[in-house]
C-alpha positions as CSV (number, residue, x, y, z in Angstrom):
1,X,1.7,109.3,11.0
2,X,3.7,106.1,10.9
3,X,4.6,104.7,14.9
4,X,7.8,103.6,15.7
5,X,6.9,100.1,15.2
6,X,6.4,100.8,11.7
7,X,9.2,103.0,11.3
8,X,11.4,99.8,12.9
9,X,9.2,97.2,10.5
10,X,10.3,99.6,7.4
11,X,14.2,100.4,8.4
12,X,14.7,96.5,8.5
13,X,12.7,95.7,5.4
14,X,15.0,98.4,4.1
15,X,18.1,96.9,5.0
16,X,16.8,93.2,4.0
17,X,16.2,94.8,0.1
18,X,19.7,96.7,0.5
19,X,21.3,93.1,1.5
20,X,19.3,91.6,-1.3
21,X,20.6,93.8,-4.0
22,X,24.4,93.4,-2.6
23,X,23.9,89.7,-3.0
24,X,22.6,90.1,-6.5
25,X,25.6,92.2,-7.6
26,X,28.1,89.8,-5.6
27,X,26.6,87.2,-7.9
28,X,26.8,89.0,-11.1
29,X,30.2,89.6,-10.1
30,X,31.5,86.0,-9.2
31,X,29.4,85.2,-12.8
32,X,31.7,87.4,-14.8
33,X,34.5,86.1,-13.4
34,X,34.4,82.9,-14.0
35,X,33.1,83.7,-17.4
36,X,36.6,84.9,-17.6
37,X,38.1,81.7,-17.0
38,X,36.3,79.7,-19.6
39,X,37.5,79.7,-22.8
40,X,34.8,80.5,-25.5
41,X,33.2,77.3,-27.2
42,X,32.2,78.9,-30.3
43,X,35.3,79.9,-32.8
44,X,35.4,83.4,-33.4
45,X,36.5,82.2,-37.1
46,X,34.0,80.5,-38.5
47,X,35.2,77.5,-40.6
48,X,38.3,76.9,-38.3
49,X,38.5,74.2,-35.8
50,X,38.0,74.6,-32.1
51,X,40.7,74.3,-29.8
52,X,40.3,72.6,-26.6
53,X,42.2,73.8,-23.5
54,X,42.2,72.5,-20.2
55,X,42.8,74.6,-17.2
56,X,44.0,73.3,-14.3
């Protein structure tokens, strides 16, 4: 039988891992995004020349 200091100890450990994973998909979001912005360095047609952009 667990006592309610446990049962505390495990709720918060619970919430730190469910804090964690948010985090980690924040991340992964913000990382696709700005993949978005950035124009591919490899050309998708191999033998033509690559184009530099800028964004500003």
């Amino acid at each position: 039988m667990w006592g309610c200091e446990e049962l505390r100890e495990l709720r918060k450990l619970g919430e730190l891992r469910e804090l964690r994973e948010l985090r980690n998909k924040r991340e992964l979001i913000a990382i696709g995004y700005k993949a978005q912005e950035i124009p591919p360095k490899i050309s998708p047609h191999p033998g033509l020349p690559i184009r530099e952009t800028r964004h500003g």
